[in-house]
C-alpha positions as CSV (number, residue, x, y, z in Angstrom):
1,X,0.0,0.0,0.0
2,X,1.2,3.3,-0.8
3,X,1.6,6.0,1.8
4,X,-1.8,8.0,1.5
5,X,-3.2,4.6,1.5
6,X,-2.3,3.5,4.2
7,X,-3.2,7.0,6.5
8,X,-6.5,6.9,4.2
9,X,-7.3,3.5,5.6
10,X,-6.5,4.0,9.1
11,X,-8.4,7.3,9.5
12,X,-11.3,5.6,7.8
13,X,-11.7,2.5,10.5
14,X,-11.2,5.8,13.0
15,X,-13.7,7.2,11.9
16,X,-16.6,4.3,11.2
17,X,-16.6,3.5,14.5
18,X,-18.1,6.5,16.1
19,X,-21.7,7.2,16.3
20,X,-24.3,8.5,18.3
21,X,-24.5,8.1,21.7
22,X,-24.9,9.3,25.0
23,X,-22.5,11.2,27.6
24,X,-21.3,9.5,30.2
25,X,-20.6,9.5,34.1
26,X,-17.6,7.9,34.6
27,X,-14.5,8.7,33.9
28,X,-14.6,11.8,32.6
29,X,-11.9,13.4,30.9
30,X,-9.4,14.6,33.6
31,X,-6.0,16.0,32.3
32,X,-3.3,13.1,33.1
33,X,-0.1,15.8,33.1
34,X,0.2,19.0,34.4
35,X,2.2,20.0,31.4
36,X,-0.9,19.3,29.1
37,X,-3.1,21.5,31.6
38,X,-1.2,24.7,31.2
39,X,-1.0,24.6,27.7
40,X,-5.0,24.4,26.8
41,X,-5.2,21.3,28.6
42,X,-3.7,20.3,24.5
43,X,-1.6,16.9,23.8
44,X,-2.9,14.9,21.2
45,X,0.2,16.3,18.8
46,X,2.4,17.2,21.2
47,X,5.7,15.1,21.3
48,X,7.7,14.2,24.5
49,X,6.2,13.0,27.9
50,X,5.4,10.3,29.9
51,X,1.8,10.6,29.2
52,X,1.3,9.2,25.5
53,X,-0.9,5.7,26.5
54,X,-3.4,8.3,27.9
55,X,-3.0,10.8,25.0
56,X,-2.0,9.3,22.0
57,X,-0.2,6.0,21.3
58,X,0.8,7.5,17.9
59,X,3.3,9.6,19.7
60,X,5.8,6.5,21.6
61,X,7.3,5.5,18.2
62,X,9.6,8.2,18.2
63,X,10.6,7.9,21.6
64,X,14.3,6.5,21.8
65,X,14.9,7.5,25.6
66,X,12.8,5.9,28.2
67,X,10.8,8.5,31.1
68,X,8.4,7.6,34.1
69,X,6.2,10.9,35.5
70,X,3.7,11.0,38.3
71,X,1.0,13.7,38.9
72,X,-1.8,14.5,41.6
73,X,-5.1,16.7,41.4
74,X,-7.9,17.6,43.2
75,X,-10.2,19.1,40.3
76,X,-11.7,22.4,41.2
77,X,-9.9,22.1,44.4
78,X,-12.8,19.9,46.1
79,X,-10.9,18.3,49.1
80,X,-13.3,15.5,48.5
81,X,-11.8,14.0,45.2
82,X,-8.1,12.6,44.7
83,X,-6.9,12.0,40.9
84,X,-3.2,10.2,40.7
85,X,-1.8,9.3,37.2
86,X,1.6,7.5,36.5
87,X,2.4,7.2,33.1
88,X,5.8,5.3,31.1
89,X,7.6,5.2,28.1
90,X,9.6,2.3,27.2
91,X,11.5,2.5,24.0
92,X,11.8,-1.1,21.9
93,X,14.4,-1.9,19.4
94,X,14.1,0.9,16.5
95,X,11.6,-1.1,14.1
96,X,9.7,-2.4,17.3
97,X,8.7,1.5,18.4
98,X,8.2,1.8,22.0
99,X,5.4,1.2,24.5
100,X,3.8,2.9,27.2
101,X,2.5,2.3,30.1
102,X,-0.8,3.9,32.0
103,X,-2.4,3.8,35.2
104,X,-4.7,6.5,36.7
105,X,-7.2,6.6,40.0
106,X,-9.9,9.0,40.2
107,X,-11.3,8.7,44.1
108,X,-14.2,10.4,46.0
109,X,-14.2,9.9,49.6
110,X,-16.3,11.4,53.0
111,X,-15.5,10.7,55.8
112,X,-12.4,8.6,56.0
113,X,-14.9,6.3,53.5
114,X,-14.0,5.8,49.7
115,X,-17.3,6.3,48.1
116,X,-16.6,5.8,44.9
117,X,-13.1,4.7,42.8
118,X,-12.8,4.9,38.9
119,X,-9.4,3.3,38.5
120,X,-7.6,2.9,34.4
121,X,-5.0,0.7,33.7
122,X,-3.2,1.6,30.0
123,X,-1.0,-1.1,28.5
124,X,-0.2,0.5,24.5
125,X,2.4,0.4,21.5
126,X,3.5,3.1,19.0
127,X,5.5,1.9,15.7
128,X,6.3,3.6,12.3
129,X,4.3,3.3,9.5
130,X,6.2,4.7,6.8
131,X,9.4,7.6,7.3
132,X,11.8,9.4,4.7
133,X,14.2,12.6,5.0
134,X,11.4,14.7,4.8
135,X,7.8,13.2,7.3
136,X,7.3,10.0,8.7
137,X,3.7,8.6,9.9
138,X,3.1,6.6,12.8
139,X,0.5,4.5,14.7
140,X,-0.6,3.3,17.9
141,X,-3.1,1.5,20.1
142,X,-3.8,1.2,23.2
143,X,-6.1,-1.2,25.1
144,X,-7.7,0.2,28.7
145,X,-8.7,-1.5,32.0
146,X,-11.4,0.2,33.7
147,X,-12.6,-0.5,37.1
148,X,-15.5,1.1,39.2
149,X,-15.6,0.4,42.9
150,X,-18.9,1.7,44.8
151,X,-19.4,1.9,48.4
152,X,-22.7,0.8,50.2
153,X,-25.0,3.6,50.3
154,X,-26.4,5.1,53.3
155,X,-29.5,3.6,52.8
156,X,-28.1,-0.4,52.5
157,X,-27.7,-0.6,48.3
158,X,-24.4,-2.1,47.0
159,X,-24.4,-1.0,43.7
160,X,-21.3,-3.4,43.0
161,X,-17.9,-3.2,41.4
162,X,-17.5,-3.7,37.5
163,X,-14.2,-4.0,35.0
164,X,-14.6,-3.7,31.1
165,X,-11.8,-3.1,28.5
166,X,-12.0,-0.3,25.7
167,X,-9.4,0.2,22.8
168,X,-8.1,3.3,21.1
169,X,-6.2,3.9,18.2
170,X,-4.1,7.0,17.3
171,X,-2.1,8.3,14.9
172,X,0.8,10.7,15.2
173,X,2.0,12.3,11.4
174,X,5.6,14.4,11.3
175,X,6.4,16.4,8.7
176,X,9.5,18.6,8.2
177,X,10.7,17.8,11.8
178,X,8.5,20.6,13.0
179,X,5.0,20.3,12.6
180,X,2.9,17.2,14.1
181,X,-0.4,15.8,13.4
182,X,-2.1,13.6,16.4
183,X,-5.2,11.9,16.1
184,X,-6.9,9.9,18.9
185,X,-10.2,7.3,18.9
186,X,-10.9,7.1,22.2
187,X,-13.1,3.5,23.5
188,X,-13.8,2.6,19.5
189,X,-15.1,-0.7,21.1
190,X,-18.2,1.2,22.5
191,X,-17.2,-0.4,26.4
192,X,-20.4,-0.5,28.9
193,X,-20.3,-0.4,32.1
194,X,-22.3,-0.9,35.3
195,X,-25.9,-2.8,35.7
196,X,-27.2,-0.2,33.3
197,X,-24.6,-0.9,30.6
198,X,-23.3,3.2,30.8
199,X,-21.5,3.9,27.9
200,X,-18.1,5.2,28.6
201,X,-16.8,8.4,26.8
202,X,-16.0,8.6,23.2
203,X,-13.9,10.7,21.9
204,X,-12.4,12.2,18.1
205,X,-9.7,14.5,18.8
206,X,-7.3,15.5,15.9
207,X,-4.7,18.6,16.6
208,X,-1.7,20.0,15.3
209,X,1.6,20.9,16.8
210,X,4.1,23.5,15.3
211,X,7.0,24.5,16.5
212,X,8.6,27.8,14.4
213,X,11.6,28.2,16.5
214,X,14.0,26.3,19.2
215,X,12.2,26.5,22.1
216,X,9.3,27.4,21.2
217,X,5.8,25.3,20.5
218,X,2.4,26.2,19.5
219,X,-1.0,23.4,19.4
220,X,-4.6,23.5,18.8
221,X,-6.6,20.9,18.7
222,X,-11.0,20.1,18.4
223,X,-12.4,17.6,20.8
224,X,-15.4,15.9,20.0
225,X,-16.5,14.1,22.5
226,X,-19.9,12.1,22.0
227,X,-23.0,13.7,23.3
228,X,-21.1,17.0,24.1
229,X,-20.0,20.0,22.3
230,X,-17.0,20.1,20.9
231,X,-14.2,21.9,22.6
232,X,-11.2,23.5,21.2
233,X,-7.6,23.7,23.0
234,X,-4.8,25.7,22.3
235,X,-1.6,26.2,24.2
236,X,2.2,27.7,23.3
237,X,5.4,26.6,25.1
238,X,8.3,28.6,25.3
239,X,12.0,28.2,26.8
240,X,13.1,31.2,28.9
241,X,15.7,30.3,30.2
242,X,17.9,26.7,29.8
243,X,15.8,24.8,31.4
244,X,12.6,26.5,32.7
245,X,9.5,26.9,30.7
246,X,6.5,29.1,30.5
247,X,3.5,27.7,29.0
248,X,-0.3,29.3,28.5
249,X,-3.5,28.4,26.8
250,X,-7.2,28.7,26.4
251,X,-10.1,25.9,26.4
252,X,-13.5,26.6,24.6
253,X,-16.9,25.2,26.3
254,X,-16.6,25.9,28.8
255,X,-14.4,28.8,28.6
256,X,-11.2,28.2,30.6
257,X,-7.4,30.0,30.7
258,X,-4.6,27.9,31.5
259,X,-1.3,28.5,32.4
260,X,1.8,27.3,34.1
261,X,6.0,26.3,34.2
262,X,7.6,23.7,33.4
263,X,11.4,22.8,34.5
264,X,13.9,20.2,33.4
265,X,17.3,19.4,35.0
266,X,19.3,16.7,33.2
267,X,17.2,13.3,33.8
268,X,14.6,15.3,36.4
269,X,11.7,17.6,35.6
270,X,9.0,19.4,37.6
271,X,5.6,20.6,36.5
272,X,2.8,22.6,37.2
273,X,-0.5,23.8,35.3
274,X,-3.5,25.2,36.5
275,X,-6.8,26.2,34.8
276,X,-9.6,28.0,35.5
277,X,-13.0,26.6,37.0
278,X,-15.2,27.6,33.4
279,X,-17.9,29.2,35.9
280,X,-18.6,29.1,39.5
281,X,-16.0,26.5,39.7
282,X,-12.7,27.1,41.5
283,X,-9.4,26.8,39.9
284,X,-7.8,23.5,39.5
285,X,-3.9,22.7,40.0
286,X,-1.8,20.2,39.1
287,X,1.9,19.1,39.9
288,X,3.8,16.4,38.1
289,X,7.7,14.9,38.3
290,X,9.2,13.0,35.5
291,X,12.2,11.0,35.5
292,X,14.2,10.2,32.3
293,X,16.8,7.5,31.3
294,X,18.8,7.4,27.9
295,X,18.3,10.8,27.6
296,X,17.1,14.0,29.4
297,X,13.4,14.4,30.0
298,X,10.8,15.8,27.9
């Protein structure tokens, strides 16, 4: 198959398997890196971190350099909800790609008592389609464990504890070593889950990095999550000084700024994101580590 062939084909399969359907209760999009938060909550085309099984497994083939990061969140500052995320990259033999690793925990607890737990285990792969001088076009897919725990309620129901899998696919395009296209099915299986068979979110999100100087990177991206309106994301990145970056962005519907830093010391890096509530929420912010081997972090 020739190039376009092949990125016709995959985007196609993408793309048949969404329809309809309706919004859903758990597990609800929660930014995995602080990093992604500041800049427009964005990182379906943005290369580097630990994050890719969550974001897109189209972005691990390029990874040569392995990197582990961890990051904790209460959103909207509600001291009733925790939200921990590792995430790893683990770089394969050159024609193998690289695969990554995912596991998040989204908790709500009263009272010393864990009411509810939403907990996603991430096991993907990343490889390259096709590269030259000039682009190169690669794929991934992931496949997701999720597991709802729910406590007894106060007035004696159990409602039980369920685990299903969902699969996504993405797709992460380079050409002239600074732009990037990412594209990200998220559940294409249609997973259920619960007594009532609740459909989990799924997503289309497609988004484009550029990157016009050194130091410096740009994204925007459209969300379409089923059921919802769309949202669009964009962010910009920018080195200061060696080391230490600012990044900033905005988030459409509902309307949100984003901000944040960003700062990497040889195998080490630290970062923090915020954003704003969209309404009569509070602010939400998030801190993240990242430790690198092979290489410095991203």
């Amino acid at each position: 198959m020739t190039r376009k062939a092949i990125i016709f084909s995959v985007l196609a399969a993408m793309g048949l398997a969404l329809t309809a359907g309706p919004a859903a209760a758990f597990f609800e999009n929660t930014m995995v890196s602080a990093r992604a938060r500041a800049m427009g909550e964005s990182a379906v085309a943005v290369p580097g971190g630990a994050y890719a099984a969550f974001y897109n497994p189209g972005l691990l083939a390029e990874r040569t350099t392995g990197e582990v990061g961890a990051s904790y969140v209460q959103p909207f500052q509600l001291d009733y909800t925790d939200f921990y995320t590792l995430g790893a990259v683990l770089p394969l033999e050159t024609r193998y790609g690289a695969i990554g690793l995912g596991i998040s925990q989204f908790k709500t607890s009263y009272q010393g008592v864990d009411l509810n737990k939403e907990t996603q285990v991430s096991f993907t792969h990343g490889l390259t389609l096709f590269e030259d001088y000039h682009s190169r076009v690669d794929f991934g897919y992931g496949i997701n464990v999720y597991r709802v725990e729910q406590s007894e309620t106060v007035s004696g129901l159990l409602p039980g504890d369920d685990t299903v899998i969902g699969m996504d696919f993405g797709l992460a395009v380079n050409l002239h070593k600074r732009t990037t296209l990412g594209v990200l099915v998220k559940n294409m299986n249609n997973p259920q889950i619960g007594l009532d068979e609740e459909e989990l979110p799924r997503r289309l999100i497609a988004g484009v990095t550029y990157q016009p100087y050194d130091g410096v990177l740009t994204t925007f991206e459209i969300d379409n999550e089923l059921g919802e309106d769309v949202q669009y994301h964009g962010g910009v990145e920018a080195l200061v000084v060696e080391g230490f970056f600012l990044r900033a962005g905005v988030v459409t519907n509902p309307d949100k700024l984003t901000g944040g830093f960003g700062y990497r010391r040889g195998q080490l890096g630290v970062d923090y994101g915020f954003s704003t509530g969209g309404g009569t929420l509070e602010s939400t912010h998030q801190f993240g580590v990242s430790f690198a081997w092979g290489g410095e972090a991203q």
